[in-house]
C-alpha positions as CSV (number, residue, x, y, z in Angstrom):
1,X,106.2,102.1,111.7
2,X,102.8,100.8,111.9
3,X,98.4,101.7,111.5
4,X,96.5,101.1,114.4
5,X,93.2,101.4,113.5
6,X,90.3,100.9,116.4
7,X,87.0,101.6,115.9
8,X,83.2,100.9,116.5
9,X,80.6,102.1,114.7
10,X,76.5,101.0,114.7
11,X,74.4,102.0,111.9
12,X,71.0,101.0,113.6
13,X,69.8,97.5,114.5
14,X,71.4,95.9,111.0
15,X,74.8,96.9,110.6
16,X,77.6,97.5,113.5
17,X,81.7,97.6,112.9
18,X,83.8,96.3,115.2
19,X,87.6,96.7,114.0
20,X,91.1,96.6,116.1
21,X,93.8,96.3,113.6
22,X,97.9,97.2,113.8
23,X,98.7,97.0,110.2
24,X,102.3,97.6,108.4
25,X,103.1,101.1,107.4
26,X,104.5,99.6,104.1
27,X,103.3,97.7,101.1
28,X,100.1,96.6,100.3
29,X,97.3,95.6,102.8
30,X,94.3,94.5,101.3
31,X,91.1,94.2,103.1
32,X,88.9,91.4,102.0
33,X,85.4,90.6,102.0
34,X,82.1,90.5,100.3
35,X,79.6,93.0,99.5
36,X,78.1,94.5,103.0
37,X,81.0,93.0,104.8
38,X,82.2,96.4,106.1
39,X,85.4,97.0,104.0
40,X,84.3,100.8,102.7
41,X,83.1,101.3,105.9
42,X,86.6,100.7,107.7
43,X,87.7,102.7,104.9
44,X,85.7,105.5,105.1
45,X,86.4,105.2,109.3
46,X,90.3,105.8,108.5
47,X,89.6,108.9,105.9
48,X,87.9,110.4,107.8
49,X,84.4,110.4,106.0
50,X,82.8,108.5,108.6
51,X,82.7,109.5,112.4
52,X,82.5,105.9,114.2
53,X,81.1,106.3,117.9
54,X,84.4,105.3,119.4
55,X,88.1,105.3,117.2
56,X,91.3,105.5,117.8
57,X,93.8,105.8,114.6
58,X,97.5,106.5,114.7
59,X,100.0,106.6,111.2
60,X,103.3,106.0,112.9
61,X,103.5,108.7,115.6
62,X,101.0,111.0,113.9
63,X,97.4,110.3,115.7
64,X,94.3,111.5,113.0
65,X,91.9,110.2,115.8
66,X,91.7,109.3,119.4
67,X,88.7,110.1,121.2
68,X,90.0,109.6,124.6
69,X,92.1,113.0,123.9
70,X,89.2,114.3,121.5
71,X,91.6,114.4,118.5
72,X,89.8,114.2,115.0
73,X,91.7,115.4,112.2
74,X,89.6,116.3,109.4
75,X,89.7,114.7,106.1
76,X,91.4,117.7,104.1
77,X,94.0,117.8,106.8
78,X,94.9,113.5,106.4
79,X,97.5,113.5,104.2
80,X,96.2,110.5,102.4
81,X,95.0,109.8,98.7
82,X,92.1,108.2,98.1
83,X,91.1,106.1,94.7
84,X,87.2,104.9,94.3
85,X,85.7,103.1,92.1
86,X,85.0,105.3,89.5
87,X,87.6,107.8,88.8
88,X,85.9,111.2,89.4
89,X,87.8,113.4,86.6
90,X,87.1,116.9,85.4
91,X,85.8,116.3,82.4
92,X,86.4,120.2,81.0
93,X,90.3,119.4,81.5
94,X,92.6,117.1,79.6
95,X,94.6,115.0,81.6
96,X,97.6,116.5,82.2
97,X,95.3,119.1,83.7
98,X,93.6,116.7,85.9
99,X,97.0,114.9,87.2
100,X,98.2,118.4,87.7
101,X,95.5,119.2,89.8
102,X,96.3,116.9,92.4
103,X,100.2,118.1,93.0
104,X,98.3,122.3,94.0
105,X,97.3,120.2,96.3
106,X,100.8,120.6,98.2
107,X,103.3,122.7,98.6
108,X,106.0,121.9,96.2
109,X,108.4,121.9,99.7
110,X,106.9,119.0,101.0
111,X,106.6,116.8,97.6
112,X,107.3,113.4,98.1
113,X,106.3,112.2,94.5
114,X,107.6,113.5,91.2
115,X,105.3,113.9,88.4
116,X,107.6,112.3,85.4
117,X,107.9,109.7,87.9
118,X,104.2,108.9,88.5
119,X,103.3,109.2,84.4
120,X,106.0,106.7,84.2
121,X,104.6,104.4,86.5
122,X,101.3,104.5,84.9
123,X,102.3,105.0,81.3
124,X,100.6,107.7,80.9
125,X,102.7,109.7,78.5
126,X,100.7,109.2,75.3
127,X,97.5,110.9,76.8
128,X,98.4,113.4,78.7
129,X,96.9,115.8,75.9
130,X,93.9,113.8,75.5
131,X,90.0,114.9,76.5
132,X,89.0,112.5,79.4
133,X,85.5,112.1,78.1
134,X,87.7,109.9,75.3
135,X,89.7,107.6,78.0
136,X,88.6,104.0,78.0
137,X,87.4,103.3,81.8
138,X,91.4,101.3,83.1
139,X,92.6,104.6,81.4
140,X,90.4,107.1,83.8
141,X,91.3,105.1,87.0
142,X,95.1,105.6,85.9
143,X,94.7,109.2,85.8
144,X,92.7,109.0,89.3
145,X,95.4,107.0,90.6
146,X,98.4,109.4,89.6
147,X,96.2,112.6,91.0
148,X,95.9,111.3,93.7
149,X,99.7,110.0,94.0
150,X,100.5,113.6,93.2
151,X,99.2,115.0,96.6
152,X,102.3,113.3,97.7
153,X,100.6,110.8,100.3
154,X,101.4,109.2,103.4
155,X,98.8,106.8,102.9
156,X,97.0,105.4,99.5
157,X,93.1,104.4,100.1
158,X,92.1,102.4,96.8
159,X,88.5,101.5,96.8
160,X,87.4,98.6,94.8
161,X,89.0,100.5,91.8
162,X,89.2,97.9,89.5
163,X,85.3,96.6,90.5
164,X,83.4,98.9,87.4
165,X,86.1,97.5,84.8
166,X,85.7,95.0,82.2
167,X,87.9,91.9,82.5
168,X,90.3,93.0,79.7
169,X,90.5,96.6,81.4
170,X,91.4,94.9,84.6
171,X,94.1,92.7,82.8
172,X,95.5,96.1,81.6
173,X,95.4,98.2,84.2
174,X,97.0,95.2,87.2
175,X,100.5,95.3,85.9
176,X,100.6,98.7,86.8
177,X,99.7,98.3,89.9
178,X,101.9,95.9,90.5
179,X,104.7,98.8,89.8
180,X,103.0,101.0,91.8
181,X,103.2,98.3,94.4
182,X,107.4,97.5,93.8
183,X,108.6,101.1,93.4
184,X,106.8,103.5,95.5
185,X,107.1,103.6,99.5
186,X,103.5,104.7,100.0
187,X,101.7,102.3,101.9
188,X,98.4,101.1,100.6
189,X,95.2,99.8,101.8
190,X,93.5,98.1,99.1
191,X,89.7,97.2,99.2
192,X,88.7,94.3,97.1
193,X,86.4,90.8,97.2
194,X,88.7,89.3,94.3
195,X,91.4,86.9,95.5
196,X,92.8,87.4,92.3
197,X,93.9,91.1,92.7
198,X,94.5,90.3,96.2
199,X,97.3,87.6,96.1
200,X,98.7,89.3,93.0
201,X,99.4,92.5,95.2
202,X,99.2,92.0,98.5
203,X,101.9,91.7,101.4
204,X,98.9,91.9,104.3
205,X,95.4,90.9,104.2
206,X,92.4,91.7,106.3
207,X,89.4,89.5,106.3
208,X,86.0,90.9,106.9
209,X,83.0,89.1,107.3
210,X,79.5,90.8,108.8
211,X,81.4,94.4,110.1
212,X,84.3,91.8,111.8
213,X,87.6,91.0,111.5
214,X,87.7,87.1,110.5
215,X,92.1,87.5,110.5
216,X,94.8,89.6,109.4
217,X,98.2,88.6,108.7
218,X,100.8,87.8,105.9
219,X,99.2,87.0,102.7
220,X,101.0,83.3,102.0
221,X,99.5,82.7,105.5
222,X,96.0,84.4,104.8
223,X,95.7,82.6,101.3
224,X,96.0,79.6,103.0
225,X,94.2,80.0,106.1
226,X,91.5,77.5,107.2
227,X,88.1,78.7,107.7
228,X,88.3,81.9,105.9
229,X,86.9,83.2,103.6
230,X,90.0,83.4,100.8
231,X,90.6,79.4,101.4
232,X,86.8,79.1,100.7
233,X,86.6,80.9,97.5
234,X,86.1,79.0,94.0
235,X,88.9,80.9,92.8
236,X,90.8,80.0,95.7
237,X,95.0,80.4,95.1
238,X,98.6,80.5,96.6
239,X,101.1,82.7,96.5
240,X,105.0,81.5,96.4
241,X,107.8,83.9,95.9
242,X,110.9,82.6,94.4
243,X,114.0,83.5,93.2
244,X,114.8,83.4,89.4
245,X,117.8,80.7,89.1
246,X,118.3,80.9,85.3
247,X,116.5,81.6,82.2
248,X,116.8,78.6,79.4
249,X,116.4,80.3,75.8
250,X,116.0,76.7,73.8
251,X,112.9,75.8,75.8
252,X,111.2,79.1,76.7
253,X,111.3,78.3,80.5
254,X,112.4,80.0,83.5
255,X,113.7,78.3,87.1
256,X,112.4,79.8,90.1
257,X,113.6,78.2,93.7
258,X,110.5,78.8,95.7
259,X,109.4,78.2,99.2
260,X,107.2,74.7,98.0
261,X,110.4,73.7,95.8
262,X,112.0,74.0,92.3
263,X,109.3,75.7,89.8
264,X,109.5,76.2,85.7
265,X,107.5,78.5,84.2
266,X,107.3,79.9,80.5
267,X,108.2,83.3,80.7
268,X,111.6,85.0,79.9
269,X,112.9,86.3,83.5
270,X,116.3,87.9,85.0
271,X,118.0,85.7,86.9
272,X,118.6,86.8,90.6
273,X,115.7,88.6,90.4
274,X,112.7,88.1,93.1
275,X,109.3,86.8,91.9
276,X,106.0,86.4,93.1
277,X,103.8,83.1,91.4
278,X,100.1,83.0,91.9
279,X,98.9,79.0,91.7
280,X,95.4,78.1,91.7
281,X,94.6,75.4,93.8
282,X,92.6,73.8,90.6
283,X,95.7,74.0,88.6
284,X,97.3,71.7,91.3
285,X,97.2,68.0,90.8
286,X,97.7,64.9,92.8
287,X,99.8,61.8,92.1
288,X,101.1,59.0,95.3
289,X,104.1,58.8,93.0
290,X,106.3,61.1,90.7
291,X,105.3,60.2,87.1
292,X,107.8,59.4,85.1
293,X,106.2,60.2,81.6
294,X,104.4,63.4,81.8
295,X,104.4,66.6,80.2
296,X,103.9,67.9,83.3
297,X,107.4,69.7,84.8
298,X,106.3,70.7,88.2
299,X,106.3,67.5,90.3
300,X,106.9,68.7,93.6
301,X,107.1,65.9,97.1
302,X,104.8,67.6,99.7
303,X,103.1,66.2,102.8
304,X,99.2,66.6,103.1
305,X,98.8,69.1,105.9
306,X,95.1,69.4,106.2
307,X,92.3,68.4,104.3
308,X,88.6,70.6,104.3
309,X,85.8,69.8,102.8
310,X,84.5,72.5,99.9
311,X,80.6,71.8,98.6
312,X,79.6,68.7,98.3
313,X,81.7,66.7,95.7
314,X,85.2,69.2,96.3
315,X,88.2,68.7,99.6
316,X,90.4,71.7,99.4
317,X,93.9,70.0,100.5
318,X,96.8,72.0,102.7
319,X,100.1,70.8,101.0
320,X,103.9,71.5,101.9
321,X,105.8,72.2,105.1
322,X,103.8,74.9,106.0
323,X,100.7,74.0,104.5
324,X,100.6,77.1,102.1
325,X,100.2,75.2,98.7
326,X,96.8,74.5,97.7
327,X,94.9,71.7,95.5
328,X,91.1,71.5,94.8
329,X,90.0,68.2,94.1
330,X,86.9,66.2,94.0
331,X,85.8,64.2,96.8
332,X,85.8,61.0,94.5
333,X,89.3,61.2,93.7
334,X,90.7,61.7,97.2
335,X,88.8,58.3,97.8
336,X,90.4,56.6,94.8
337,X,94.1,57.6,96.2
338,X,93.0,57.3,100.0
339,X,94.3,60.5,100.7
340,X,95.0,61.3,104.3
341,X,96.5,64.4,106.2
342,X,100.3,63.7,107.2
343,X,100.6,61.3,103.7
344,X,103.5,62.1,101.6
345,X,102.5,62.6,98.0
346,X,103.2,64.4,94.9
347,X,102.3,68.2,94.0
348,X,101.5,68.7,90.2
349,X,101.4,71.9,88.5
350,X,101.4,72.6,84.7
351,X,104.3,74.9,83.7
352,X,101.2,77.3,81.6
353,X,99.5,77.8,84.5
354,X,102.2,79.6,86.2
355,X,102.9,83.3,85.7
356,X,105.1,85.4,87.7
């Protein structure tokens, strides 16, 4: 099952969208750009709230719009939920009121989510009695989130939701996200600029730039891309996913067999279990030969794939088989090493700057 999306949509001489898309029906696809890039706008295009001068948009056989047939299904008729940036709560009811509100929303035939389930999810046991005026602002987009999981969805639409939180309250409020992301089927299309919360919860990304799609495709491949946007960025990363070989309690330090090689990291993991490591391509560093006395564990042997210049004193280096691990590093010491694309070289990543 899959989203195609098509549309086209001018807001006078300044702004025009231009979007054809076939996106998976599962997981998380985030769409990626900056401000004024046209990311709400697709959004609002696939609710429903905007009415672009040509679409077509299909949810696995069920078509919401296709002009050629003039089909538009009305927003209150999508079964979709849709998360913004502030969570708009009713601020006369607690929250167990406001969660609840969302599940009249649909016959209790046709629920697909269970409530215990979604409080759960979100840990939001403990304030369920509470007045929402007294919720901190990651606790209010929880409660936004599990309304609208509670109309029992066949799409999510999360807008920027973490964008009007602090940086602790985003810290909070992404692992459980991340749950949402590994336990429910719901698929989700995730609006963001940060390539943090993007490669932490992503399967699919969509790059926008100036009401156009720059690329869309897995994110390991997207991260990594050259020329867009997500390579470009100062907080530019990779994502590896690995499988958890053993756990060592004497030293702290788990062994994950990744896609780029053999990887420790200090946190107390499962073994068997699948993980997903987020590296920072400034956390990577570059040796010609594997050091022998370093505190450094992660010494991985990787070819130079590509090199591309970033500013004016920066190359951002494509590393590995498939060029998907990244390293930042200044111009100057690229020159020292004569680095050059198809050398073999070491990878170097510190074990604390891991985290699965």
């Amino acid at each position: 099952m899959s989203i195609h999306a098509r549309f086209s949509l001018a807001r006078g001489d300044s702004f025009r969208l231009t979007a054809d898309l076939e996106l998976p029906a599962r997981g998380v696809t985030a769409i990626f750009g900056q401000s004024g890039s046209g990311k709400t706008t697709l959004l609002r295009c696939i609710a429903g709230l905007e009415r672009p001068d040509h679409g077509y948009l299909r949810l696995g056989k069920n078509i919401w719009q296709d002009d050629a047939q003039r089909i538009f299904v009305p927003t209150h008729r999508r079964p979709l939920g849709y998360v913004f940036q502030h969570a708009a709560l009713f601020d006369h009811l607690n929250v167990a009121a406001n969660i609840d509100y969302g599940m009249k929303r649909v016959r209790s035939a046709t629920r697909r989510v269970q409530r215990d389930d979604v409080i759960d999810l979100l840990g939001l046991g403990p304030l369920l009695k509470l007045a929402t005026p007294a919720l901190s602002g990651g606790e209010r987009q929880r409660v936004g989130m599990a309304r609208a999981l509670l109309t029992s969805p066949s799409l999510l639409l999360m807008d920027e939701p973490l964008a009007a939180l602090d940086e602790q309250s985003k810290r909070d409020i992404l692992p459980y996200l991340e749950r949402l992301h590994r336990e429910l089927e719901i698929p989700v299309l995730y609006v963001s600029h940060s390539v943090d919360e993007v490669s932490r919860l992503a399967d699919h990304v969509v790059v926008m730039q100036d009401g156009r799609v720059q690329g869309s495709g897995p994110v390991m491949t997207m991260l990594s891309a050259p020329g867009l946007a997500l390579a470009r960025d100062q907080l530019a990363a990779s994502v590896v996913e690995g499988r958890v070989m053993d756990f060592d309690a004497r030293t702290g330090l788990s062994r994950l067999l990744t896609s780029v090689g053999e990887l420790h990291i200090p946190q107390r993991l499962v073994s068997g279990e699948e993980h997903r490591l987020r590296i920072r391509a400034r956390d990577v560093a570059i040796a010609l030969e594997a050091p022998t006395q370093t505190s450094i564990l992660n010494c991985l042997p990787v070819i130079i794939q590509d090199m591309q210049p970033h500013g004016e004193h920066e190359l951002l280096l494509r590393l590995g088989a498939e060029g998907r691990l990244l390293a930042m590093i200044t111009r100057y010491s690229s020159d020292q090493l004569s680095l050059a694309t198809g050398q073999h070289i070491y990878a170097l990543i510190k074990s604390a700057a891991l985290e699965a």
